[in-house]
TIRO-2110 file (N, C-alpha, C; in Angstrom, 1 decimal):
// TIRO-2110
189.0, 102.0, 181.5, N, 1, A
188.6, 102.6, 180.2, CA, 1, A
189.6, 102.3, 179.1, C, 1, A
191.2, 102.4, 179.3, N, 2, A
192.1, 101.7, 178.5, CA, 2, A
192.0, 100.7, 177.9, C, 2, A
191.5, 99.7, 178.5, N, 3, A
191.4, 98.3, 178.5, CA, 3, A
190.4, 98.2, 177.4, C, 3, A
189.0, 99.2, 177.9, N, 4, A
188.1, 99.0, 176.5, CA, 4, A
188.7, 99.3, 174.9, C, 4, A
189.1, 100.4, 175.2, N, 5, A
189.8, 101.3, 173.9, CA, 5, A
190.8, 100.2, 173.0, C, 5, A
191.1, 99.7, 173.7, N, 6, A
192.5, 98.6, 173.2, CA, 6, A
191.5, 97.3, 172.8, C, 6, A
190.0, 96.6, 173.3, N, 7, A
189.4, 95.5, 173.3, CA, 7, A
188.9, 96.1, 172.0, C, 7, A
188.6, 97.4, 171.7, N, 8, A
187.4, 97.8, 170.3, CA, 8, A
188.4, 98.3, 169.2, C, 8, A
189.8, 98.7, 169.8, N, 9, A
190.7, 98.8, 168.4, CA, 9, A
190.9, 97.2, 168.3, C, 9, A
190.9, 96.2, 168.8, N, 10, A
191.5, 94.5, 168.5, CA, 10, A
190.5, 94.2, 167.5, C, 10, A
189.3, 94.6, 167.9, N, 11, A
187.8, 93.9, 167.2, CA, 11, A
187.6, 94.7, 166.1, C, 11, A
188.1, 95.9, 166.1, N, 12, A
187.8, 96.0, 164.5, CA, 12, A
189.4, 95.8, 163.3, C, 12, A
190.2, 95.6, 164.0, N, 13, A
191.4, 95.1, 163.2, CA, 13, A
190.9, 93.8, 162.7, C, 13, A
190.9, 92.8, 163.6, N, 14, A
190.5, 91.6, 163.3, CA, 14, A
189.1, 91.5, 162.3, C, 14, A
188.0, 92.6, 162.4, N, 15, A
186.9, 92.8, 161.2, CA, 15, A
187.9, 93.2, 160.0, C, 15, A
188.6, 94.0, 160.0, N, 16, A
189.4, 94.6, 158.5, CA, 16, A
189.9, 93.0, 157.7, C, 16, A
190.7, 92.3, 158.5, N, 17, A
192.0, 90.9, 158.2, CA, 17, A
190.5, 89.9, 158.1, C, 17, A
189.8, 89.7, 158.7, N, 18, A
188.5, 88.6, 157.9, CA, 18, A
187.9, 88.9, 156.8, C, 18, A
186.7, 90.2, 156.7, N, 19, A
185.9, 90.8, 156.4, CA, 19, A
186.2, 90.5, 154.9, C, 19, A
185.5, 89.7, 154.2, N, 20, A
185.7, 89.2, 152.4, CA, 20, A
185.4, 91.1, 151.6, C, 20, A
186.9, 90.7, 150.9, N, 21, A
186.8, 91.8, 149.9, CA, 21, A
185.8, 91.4, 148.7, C, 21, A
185.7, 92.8, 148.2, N, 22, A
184.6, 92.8, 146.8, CA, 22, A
185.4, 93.4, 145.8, C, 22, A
185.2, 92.7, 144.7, N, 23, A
186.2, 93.1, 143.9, CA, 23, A
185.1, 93.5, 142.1, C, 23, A
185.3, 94.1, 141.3, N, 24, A
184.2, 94.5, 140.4, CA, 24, A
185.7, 94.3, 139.2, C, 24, A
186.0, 93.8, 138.1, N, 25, A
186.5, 93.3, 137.5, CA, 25, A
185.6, 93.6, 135.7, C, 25, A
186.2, 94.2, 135.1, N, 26, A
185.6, 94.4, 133.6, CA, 26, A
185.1, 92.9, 133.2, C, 26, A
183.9, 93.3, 133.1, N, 27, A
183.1, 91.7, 132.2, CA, 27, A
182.7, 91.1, 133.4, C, 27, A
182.2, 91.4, 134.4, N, 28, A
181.6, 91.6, 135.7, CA, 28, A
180.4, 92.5, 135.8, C, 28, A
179.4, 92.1, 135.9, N, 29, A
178.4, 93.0, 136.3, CA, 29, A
178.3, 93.3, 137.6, C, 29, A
178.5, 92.1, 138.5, N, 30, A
178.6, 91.9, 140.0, CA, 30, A
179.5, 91.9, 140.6, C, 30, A
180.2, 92.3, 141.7, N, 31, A
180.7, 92.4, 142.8, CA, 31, A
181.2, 90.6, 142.6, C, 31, A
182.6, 90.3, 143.1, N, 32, A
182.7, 88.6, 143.3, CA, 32, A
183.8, 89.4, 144.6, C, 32, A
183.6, 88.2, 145.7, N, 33, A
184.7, 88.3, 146.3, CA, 33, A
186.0, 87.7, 146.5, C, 33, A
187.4, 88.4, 146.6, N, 34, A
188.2, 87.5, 146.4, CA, 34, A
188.9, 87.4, 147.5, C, 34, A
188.7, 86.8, 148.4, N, 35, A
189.3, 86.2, 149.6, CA, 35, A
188.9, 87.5, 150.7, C, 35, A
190.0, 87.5, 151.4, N, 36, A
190.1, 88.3, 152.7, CA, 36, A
191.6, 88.8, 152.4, C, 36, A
191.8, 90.0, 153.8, N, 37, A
193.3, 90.0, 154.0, CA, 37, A
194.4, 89.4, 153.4, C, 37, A
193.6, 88.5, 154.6, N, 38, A
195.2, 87.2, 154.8, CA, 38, A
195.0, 86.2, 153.7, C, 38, A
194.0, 86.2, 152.9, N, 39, A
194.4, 85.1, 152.1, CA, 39, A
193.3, 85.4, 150.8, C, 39, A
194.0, 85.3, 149.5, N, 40, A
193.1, 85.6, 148.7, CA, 40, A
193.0, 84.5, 147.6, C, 40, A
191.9, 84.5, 147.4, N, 41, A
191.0, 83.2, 146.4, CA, 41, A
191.1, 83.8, 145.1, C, 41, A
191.1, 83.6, 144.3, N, 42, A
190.8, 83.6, 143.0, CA, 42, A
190.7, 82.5, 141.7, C, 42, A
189.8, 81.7, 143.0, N, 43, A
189.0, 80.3, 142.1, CA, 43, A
188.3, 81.0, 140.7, C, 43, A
187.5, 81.8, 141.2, N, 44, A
186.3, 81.9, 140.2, CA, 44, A
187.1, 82.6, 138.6, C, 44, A
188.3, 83.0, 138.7, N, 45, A
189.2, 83.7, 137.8, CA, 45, A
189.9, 82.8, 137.4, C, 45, A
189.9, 81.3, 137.6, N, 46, A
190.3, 80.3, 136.8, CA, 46, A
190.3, 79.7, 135.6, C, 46, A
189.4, 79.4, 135.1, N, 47, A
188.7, 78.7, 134.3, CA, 47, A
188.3, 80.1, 133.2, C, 47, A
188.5, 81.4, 133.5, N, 48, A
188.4, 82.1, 132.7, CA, 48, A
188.8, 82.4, 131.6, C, 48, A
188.1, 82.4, 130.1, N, 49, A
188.3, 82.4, 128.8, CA, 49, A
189.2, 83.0, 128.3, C, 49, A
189.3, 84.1, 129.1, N, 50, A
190.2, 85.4, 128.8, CA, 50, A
190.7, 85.6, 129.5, C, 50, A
192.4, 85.5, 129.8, N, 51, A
193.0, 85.2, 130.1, CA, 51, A
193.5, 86.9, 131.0, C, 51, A
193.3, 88.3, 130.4, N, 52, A
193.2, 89.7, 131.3, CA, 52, A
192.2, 89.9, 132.6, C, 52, A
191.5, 89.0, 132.5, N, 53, A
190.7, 89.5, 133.2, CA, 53, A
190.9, 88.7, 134.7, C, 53, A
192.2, 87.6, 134.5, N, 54, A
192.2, 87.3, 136.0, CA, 54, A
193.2, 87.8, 136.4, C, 54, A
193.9, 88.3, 135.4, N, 55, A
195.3, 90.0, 136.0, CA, 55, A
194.6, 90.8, 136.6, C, 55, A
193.8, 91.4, 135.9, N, 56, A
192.9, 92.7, 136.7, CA, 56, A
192.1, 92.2, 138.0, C, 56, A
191.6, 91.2, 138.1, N, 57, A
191.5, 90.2, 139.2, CA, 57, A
192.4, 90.2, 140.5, C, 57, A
193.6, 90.1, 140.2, N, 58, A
194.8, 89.9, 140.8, CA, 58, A
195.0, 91.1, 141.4, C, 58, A
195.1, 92.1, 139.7, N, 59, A
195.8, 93.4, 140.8, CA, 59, A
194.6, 94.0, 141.6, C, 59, A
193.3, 94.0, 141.5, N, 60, A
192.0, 95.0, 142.0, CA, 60, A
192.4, 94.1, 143.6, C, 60, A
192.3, 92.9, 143.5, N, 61, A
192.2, 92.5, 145.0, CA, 61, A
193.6, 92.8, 145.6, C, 61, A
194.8, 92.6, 145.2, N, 62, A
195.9, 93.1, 145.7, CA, 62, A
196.5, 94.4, 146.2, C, 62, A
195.5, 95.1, 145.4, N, 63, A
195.1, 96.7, 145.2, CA, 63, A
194.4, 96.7, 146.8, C, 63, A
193.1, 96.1, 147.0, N, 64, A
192.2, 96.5, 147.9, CA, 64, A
192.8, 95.7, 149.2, C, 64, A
193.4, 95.0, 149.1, N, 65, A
194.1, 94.1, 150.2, CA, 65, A
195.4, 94.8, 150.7, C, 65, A
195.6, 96.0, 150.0, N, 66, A
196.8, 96.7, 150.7, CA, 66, A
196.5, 97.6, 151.3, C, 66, A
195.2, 98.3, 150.9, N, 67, A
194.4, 99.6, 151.8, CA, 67, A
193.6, 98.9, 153.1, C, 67, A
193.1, 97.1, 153.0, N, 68, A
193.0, 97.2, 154.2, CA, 68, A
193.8, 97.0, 155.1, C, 68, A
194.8, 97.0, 154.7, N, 69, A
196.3, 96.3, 155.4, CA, 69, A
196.7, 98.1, 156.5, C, 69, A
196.5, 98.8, 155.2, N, 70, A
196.6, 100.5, 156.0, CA, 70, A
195.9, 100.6, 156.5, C, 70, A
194.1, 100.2, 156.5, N, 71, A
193.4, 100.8, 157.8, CA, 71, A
193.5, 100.4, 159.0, C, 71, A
194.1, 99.0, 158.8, N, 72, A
194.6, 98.1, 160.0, CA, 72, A
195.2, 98.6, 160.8, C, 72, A
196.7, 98.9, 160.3, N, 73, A
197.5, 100.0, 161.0, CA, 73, A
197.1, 100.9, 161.5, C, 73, A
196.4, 101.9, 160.7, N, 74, A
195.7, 102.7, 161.1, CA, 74, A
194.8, 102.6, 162.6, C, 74, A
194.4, 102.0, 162.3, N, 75, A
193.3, 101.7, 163.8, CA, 75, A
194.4, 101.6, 164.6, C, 75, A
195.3, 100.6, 164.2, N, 76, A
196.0, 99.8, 165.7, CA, 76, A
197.1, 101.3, 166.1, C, 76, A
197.1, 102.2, 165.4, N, 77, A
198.1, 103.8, 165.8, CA, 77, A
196.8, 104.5, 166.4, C, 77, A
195.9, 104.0, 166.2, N, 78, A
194.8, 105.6, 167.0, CA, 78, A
194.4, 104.6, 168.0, C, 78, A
194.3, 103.6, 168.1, N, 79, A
193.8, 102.3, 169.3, CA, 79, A
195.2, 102.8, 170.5, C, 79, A
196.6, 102.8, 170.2, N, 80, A
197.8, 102.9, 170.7, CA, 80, A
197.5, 104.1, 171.3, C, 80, A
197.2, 105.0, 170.7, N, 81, A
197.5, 107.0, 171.1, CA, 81, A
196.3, 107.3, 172.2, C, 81, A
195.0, 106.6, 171.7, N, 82, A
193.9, 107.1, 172.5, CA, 82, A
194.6, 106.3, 173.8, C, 82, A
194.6, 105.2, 173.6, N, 83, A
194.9, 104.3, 175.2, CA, 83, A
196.4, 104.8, 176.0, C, 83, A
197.1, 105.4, 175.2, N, 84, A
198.1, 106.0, 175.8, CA, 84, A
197.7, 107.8, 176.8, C, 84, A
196.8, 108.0, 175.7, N, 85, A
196.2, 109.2, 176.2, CA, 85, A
195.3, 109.1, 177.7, C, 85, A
194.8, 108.0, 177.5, N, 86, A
193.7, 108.0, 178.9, CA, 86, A
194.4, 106.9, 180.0, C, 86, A
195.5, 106.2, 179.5, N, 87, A
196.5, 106.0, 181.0, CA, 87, A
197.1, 107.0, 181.4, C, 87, A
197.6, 108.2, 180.3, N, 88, A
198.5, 109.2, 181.3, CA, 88, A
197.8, 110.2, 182.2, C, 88, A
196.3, 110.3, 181.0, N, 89, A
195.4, 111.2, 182.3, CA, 89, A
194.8, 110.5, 183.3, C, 89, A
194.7, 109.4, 183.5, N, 90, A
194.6, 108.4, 184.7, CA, 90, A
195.8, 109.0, 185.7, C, 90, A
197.0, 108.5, 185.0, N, 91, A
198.0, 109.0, 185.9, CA, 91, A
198.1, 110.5, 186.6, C, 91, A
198.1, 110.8, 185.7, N, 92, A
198.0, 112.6, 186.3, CA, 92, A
196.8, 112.9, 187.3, C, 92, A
195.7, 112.1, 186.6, N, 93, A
194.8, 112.3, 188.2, CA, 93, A
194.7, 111.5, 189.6, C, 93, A
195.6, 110.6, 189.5, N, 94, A
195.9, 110.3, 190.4, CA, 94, A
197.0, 110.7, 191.1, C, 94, A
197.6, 111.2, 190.4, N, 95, A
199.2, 112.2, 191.1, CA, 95, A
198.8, 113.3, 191.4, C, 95, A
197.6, 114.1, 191.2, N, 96, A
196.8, 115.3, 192.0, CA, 96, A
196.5, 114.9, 192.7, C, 96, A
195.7, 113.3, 193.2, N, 97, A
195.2, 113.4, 194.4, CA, 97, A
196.2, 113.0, 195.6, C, 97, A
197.3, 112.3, 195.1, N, 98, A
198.2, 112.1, 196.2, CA, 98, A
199.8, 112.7, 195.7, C, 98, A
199.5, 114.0, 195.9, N, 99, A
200.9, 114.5, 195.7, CA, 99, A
202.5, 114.2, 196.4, C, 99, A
202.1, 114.0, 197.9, N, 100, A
203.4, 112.9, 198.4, CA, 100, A
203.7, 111.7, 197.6, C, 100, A
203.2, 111.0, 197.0, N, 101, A
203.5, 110.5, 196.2, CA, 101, A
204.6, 110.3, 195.0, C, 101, A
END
């Protein structure tokens, strides 16, 4: 059961670090996204006329790329505590059943 707990916190870390951010930027009607975690794009803020609007670009995805960076952690601290939790009660029930032990 450890083993799963630690396979489903891996797979959704690894969803947070891929998973394309969405970014909504003034003079934007739509959602554009700007990269992922680990790497962020901001092609489409190039060529742009106005020259604020690929700052606010910059900071909204740097902004959102730091909160998933926290839920990351996050996971991988409750992924750590639950799997820690259910090897020690592993242990403990097995040290009830063989108390010479």
């Amino acid at each position: 059961m450890p083993s799963r707990v630690a396979l489903l916190g891996a797979i959704v870390v690894v969803l947070l670090l891929l998973f394309p951010i969405e970014i909504r930027v003034a003079g934007n009607h739509e959602g554009a996204t700007c990269g992922n975690t680990l790497a962020m794009d901001l092609d489409r803020w190039v060529d742009s006329a106005d020259g604020p609007y690929r700052d606010r670009a910059f900071q909204a995805c740097t902004a959102k790329r730091i909160d998933r960076i926290a839920q990351a952690v996050g996971v991988t601290a409750l992924t750590v505590q639950a799997g820690t939790l259910l090897i020690t009660r592993d242990l403990r029930r097995g040290g009830a059943e063989h108390p010479d032990s």
